[in-house]
C-alpha positions as CSV (number, residue, x, y, z in Angstrom):
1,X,4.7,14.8,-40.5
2,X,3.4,11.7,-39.2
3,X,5.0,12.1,-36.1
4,X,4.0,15.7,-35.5
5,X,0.8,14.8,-36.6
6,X,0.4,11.6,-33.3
7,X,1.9,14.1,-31.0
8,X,-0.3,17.1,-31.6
9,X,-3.3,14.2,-31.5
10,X,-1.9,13.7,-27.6
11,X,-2.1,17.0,-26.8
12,X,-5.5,17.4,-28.1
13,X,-7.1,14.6,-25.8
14,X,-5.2,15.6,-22.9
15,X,-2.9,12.2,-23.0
16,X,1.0,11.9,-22.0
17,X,2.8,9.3,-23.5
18,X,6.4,9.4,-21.9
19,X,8.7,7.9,-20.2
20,X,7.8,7.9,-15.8
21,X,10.6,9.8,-14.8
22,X,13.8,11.4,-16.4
23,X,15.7,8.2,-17.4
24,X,16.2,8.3,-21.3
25,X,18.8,5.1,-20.2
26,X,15.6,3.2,-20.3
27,X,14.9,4.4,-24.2
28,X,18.6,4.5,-25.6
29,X,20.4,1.8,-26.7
30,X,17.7,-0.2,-28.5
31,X,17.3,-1.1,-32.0
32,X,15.4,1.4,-33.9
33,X,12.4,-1.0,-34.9
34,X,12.3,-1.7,-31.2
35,X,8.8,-1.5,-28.9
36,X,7.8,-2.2,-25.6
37,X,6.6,-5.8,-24.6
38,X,2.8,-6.3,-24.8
39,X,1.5,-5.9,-20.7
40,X,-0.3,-9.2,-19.7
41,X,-1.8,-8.5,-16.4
42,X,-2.8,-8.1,-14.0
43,X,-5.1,-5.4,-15.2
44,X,-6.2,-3.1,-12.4
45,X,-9.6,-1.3,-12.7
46,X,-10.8,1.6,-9.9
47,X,-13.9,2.3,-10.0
48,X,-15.3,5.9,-8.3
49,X,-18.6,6.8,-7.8
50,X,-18.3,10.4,-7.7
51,X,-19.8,12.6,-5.1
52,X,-20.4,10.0,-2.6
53,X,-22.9,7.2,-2.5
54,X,-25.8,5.8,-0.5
55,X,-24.6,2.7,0.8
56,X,-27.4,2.1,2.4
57,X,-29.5,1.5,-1.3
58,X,-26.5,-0.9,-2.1
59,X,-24.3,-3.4,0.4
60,X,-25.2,-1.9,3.3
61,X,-28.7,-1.5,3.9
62,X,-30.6,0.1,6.8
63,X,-34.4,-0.4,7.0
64,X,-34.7,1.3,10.6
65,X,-34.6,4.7,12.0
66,X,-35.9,6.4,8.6
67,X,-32.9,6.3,7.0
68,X,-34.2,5.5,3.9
69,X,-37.7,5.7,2.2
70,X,-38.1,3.3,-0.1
71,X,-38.0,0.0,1.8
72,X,-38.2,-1.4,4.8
73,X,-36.4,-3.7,7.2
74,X,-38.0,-6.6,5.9
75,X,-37.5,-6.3,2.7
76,X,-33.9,-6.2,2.5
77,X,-32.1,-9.4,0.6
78,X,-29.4,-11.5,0.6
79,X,-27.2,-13.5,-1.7
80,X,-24.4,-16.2,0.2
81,X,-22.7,-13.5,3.4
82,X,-24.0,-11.0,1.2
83,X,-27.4,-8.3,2.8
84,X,-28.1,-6.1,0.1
85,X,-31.2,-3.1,-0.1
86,X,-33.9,-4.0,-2.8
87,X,-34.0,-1.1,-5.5
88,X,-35.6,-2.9,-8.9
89,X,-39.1,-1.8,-8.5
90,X,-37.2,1.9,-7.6
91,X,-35.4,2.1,-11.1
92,X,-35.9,3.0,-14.8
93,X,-33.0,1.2,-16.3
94,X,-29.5,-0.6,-15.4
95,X,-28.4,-2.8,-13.8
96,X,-30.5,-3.7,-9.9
97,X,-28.5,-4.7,-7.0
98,X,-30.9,-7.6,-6.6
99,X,-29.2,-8.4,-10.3
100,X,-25.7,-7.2,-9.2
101,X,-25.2,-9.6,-5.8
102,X,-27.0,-12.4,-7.7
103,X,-24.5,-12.9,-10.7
104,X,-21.4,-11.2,-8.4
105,X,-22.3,-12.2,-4.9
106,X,-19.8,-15.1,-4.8
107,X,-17.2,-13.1,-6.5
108,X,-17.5,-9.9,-3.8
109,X,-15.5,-9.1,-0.9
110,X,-17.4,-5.8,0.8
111,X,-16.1,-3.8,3.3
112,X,-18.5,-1.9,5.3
113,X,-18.2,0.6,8.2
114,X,-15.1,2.5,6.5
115,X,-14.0,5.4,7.9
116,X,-13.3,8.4,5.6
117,X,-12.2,10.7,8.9
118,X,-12.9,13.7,6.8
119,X,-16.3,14.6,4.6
120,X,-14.8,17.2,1.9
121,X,-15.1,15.9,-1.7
122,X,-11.5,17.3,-2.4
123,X,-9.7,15.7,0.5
124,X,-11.8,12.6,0.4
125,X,-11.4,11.5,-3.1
126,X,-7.7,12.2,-2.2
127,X,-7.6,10.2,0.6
128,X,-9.6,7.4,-1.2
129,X,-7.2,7.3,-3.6
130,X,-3.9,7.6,-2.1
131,X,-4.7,6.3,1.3
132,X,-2.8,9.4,2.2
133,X,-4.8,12.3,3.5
134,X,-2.5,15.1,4.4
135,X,0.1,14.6,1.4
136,X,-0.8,16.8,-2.5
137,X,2.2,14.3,-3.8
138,X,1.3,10.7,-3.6
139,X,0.3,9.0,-6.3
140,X,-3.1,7.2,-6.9
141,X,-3.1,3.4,-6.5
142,X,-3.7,3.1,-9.6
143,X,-1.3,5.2,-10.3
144,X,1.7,3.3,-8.5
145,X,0.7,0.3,-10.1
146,X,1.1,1.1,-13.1
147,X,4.4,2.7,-12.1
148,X,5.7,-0.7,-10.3
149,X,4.3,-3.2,-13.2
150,X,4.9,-1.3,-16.1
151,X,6.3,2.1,-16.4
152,X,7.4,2.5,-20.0
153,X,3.9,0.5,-21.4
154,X,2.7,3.0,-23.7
155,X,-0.9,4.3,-21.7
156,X,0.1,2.5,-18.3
157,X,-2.2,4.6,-16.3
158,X,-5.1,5.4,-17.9
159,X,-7.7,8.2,-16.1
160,X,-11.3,9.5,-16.9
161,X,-11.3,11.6,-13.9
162,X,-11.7,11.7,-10.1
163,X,-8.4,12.6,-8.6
164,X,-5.5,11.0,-10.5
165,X,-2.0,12.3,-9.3
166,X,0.4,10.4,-10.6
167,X,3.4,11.0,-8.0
168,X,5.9,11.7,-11.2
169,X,5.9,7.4,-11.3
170,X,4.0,7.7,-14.6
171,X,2.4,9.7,-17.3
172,X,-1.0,10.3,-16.8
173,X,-3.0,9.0,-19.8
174,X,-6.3,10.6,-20.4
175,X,-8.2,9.3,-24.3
176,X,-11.8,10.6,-23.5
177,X,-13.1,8.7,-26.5
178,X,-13.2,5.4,-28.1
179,X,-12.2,7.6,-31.5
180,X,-9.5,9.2,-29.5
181,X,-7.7,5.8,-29.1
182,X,-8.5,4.9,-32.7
183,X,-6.5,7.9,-33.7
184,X,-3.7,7.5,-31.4
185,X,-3.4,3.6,-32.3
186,X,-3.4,4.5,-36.0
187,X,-1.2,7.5,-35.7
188,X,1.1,6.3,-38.9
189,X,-2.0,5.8,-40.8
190,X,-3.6,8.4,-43.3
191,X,-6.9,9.7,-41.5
192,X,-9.8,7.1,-42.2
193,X,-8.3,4.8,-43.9
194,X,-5.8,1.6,-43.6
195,X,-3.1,2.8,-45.9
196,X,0.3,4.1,-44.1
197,X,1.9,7.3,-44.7
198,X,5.2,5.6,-45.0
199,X,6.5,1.9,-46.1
200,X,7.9,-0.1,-43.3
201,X,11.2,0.8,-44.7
202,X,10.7,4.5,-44.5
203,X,9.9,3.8,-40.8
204,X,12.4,1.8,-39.8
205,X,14.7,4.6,-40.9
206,X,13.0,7.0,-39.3
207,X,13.0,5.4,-36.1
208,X,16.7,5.1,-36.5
209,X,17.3,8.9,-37.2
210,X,15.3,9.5,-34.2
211,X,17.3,7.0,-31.8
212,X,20.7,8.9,-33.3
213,X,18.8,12.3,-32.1
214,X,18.0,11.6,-29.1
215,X,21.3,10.4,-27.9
216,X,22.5,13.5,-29.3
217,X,20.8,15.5,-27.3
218,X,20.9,13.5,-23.8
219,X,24.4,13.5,-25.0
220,X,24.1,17.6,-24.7
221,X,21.6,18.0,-21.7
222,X,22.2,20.1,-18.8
223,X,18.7,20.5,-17.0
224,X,17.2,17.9,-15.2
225,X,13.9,19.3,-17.2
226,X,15.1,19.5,-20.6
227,X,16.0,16.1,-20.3
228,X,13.0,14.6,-19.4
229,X,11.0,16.2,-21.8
230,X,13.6,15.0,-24.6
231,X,12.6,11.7,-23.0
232,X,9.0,12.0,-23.3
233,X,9.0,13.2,-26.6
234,X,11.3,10.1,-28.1
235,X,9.4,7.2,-26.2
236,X,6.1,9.3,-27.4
237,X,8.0,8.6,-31.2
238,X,8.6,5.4,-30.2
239,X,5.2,4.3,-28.6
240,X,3.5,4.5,-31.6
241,X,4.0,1.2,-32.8
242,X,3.0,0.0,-29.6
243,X,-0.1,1.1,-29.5
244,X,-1.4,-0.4,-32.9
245,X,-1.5,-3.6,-30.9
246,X,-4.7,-1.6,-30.1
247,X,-6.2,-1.3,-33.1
248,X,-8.2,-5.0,-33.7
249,X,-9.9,-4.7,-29.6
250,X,-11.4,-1.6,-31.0
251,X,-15.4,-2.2,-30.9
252,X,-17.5,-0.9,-33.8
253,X,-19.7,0.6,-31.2
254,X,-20.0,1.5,-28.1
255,X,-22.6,1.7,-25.6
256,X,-24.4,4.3,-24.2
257,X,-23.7,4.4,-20.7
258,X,-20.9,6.5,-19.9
259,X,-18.8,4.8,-17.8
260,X,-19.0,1.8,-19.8
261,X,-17.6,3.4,-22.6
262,X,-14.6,4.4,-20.4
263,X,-14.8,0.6,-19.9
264,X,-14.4,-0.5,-23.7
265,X,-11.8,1.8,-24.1
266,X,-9.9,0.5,-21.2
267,X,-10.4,-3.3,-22.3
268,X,-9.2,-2.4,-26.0
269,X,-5.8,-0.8,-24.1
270,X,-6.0,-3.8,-21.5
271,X,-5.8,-6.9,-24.5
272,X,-3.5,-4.6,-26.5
273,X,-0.9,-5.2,-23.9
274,X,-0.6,-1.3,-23.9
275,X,-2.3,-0.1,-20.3
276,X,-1.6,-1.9,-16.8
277,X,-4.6,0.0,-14.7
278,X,-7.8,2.4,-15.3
279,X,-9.7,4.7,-13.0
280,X,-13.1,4.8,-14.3
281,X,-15.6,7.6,-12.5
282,X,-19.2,8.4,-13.1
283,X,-19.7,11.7,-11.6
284,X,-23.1,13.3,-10.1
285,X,-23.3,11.3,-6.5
286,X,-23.8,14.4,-4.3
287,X,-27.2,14.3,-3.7
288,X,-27.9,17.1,-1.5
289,X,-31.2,17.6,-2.9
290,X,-33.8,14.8,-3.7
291,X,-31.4,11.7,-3.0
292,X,-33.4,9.2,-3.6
293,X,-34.6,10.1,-7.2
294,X,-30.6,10.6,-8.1
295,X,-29.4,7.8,-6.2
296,X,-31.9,5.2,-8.0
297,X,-30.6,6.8,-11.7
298,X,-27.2,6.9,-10.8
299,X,-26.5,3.2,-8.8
300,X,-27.6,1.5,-12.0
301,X,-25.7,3.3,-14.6
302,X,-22.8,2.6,-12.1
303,X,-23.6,-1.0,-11.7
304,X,-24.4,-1.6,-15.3
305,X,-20.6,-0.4,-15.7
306,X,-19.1,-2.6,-13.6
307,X,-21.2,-5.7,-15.4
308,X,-20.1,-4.5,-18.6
309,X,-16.5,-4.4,-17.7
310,X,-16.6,-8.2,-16.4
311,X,-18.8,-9.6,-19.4
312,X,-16.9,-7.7,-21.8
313,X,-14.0,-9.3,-20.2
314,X,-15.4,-12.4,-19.8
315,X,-15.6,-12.2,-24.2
316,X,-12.3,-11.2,-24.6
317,X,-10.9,-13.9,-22.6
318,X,-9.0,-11.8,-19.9
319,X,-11.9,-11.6,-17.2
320,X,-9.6,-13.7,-15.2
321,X,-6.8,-11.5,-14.7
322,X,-8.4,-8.7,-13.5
323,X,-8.8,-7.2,-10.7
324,X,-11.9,-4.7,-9.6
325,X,-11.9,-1.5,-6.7
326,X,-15.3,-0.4,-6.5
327,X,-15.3,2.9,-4.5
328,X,-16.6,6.3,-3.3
329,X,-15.1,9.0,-1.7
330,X,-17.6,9.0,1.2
331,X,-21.3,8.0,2.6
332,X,-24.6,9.9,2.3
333,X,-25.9,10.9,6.1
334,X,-28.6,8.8,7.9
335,X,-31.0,11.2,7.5
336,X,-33.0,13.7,5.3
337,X,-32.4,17.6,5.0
338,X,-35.2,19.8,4.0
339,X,-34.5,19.6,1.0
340,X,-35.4,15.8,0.8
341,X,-31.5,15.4,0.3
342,X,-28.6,13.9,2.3
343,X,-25.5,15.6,2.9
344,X,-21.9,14.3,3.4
345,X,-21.3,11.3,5.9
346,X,-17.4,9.7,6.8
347,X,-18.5,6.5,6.8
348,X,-18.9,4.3,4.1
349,X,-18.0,1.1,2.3
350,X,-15.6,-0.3,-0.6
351,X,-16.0,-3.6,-2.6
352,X,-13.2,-5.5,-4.4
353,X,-13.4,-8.4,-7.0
354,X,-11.2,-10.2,-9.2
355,X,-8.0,-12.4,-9.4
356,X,-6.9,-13.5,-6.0
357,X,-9.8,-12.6,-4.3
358,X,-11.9,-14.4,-2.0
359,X,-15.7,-14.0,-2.8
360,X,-18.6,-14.0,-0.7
361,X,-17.8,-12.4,2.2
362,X,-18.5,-9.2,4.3
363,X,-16.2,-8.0,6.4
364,X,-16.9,-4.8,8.6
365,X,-20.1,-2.9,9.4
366,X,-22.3,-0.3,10.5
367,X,-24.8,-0.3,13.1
368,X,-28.2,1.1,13.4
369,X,-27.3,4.4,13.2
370,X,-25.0,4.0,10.1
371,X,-22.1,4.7,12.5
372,X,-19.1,2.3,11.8
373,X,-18.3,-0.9,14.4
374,X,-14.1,-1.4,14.4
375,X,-13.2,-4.7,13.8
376,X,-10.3,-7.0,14.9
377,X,-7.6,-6.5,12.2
378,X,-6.4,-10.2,12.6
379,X,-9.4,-12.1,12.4
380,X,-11.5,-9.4,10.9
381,X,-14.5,-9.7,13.4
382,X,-16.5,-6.7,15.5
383,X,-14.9,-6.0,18.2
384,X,-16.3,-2.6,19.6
385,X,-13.8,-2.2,22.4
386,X,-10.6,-3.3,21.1
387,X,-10.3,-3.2,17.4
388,X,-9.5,-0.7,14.7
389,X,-11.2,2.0,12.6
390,X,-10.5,0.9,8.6
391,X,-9.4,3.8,7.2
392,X,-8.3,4.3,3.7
393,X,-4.2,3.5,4.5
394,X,-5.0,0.1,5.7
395,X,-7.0,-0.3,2.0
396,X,-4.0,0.6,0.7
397,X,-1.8,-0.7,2.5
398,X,-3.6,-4.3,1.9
399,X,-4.1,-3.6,-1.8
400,X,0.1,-3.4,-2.6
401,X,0.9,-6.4,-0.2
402,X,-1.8,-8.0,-2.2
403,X,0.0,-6.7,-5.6
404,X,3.3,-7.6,-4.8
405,X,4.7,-4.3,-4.6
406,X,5.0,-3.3,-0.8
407,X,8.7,-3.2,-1.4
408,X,9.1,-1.8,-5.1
409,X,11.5,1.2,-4.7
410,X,7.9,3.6,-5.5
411,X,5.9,2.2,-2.3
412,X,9.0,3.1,-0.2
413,X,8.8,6.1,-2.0
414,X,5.0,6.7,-0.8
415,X,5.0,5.0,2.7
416,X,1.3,5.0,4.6
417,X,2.9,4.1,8.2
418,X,0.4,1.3,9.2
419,X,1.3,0.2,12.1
420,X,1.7,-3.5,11.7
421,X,-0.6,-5.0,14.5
422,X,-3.2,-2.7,12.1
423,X,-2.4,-4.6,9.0
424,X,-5.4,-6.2,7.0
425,X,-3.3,-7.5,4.7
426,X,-5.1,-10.5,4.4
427,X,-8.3,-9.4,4.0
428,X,-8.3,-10.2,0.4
429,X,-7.6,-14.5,1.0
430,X,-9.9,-14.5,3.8
């Protein structure tokens, strides 16, 4: 009953917990009371602002040409390498960027004057996170990570939108609320309360009935499909235990931003050794009409998140091994519409944060008329005539050199072709 009982739970918040691809070699053979090893890090967090921000109210502000009303070219700030627009007077709540670059400025590494090539949501958020723009099949950074560092860890990729294909590498993970995990990491327990519904000895032999099943029927599999759901449904079984590891990073409440409570629940997963990376989205960026209104409510809800994440972190002692994508799927024009709005632009910026790398630094831009300047891929200065347009397969390319998985058997898998006198591999050490 109990098990029925965790797997119908799954299926209710939309979570697979299964084994990445049709290998039940990697569940069989182990003792019955057996579990995965707790995942230590690196934790990987992707952050998506979805719809497409203003960069030019964040890192990379414009003061000229009207391409923003509420500041001038004067009044923009800075913090170390970092220029930053000036919103605090702008907004209601959250978090400022005048707050953001002072606590964060020495931790940041922005990129500015990316080139998106495209300006459709759908193909953009793709592109963003894949670095793969012409390709339905490969798998989300975050994605492969989790695939490469730790396919069989219970909720190794864990998604709260934005695009999230998973390239078959790894189950896609989806527990919309913080009582969502609390049910899943208490799955053997009766409903609201800490009593079990079974004795550790009971368990234990259940576990061991469901081992002796499974090889039974691998043993009598035919279809490549049959089998793999027989393998998702046993490491489900057996995932349980893992996740009660969960249970005491579970906060007794939460906060009301959003995105930050996708951020507690992704923290509780992270120090329960049971998730390896997160993709964390606040939606509502398009702003087609009235940009300035949505872009001042939405920047500090989305900034407030990312502070949360870290101080949270920070409190739970594993600030230090993780590491932070801070994203969009594209730019907001340089100018107004009629409607007071800006529309879709291809050019925008990324920010990055975290173990390994190199704070304080800018590295790319725009000029005055928000169009990007290419930059020398070696020594990562402008060069107008000679060097390259960033575009999301160098990110990408850069971010699994910088992970250590450029050669893991999934990467080859996915390849992005960057030519190697392109390479901004090093971008992250400086």
């Amino acid at each position: 009953m109990k098990r029925r009982s965790f797997l119908n739970l799954c299926g209710a918040a939309g979570l697979g917990i299964a084994a990445p691809i049709a290998s039940p070699a990697s569940v069989l053979g182990k003792p019955a009371d057996d579990e995965p090893a707790p995942y230590e890090g690196p934790y990987y967090v992707v952050f998506n602002a979805g719809g497409g921000w203003d960069t030019t109210y964040m890192m990379d502000p414009k003061g000229v040409g009207g391409i923003n009303r509420l500041y001038k070219q004067s009044d923009i700030q800075t913090h170390g390498q970092h220029k930053f627009a000036p919103i605090k007077r702008h907004i209601a709540d959250g978090m400022s960027t005048e707050e953001f670059f002072k606590k964060y400025g020495d931790e940041l590494l922005v990129l500015n004057g990316l080139d998106y090539s495209v300006n459709n949501h759908d193909p953009c958020k793709r592109y963003m996170a894949t670095g793969k723009l012409d390709s339905l099949a490969y798998p989300t950074f975050a994605a492969l990570i989790a695939g490469c560092k730790g396919a069989t860890v219970p909720l190794a990729f864990l998604t709260f939108g934005n695009y999230s294909n998973t390239g078959n590498l790894v189950p896609m993970s989806r527990v919309p609320y913080m009582t969502s995990l609390s049910e899943l990491a208490k799955a053997d327990s009766i409903r609201g309360s800490r009593h079990r519904y079974h004795d550790t000895f009971v368990l234990d032999r259940i576990e061991q009935a469901l081992e002796e099943q499974m090889q039974s029927r691998i043993s009598k599999a035919k279809l490549p499909r049959v089998e793999r759901a027989q393998s998702m449904l046993y490491t489900a079984q057996v995932n349980s235990k893992a996740l009660q590891r969960v249970v005491p990073y579970i906060p007794e409440e939460s906060p009301k931003n959003r995105t930050s409570q996708q951020a507690d629940i992704a923290l509780a997963a992270f120090k329960g050794g049971v998730c390896v990376s997160a993709n964390l989205t606040l939606e509502g960026f398009d702003s087609h009409a009235k940009n300035d209104p949505d872009q001042m409510k939405l920047i500090p809800q989305f900034l407030e998140a990312v502070d949360y994440l870290v101080t949270k972190a920070e409190q739970m002692k594993i600030r230090d091994k993780l590491v932070i994508v801070i994203q969009s799927e594209m730019g907001r024009t340089p100018n107004y519409n009629k409607g007071d709005g800006k529309d879709h632009w291809s050019v925008g910026s990324i920010m990055f944060m975290g173990k390994g790398i190199r704070g304080n630094r800018v590295v790319g831009a725009t000029d005055e008329k928000q169009f990007l300047v290419p930059i020398n891929p070696k020594s990562f200065k402008l060069d107008k005539d000679k060097g390259i347009r960033v575009r999301p397969e160098h990110i990408h390319a850069a971010l699994r050199q910088f992970a250590g998985i450029e050669g893991h058997e999934f990467s080859k898998r996915f390849p992005l072709d960057v030519p190697e006198d392109e390479s901004i591999h090093r971008v992250f050490a400086g």
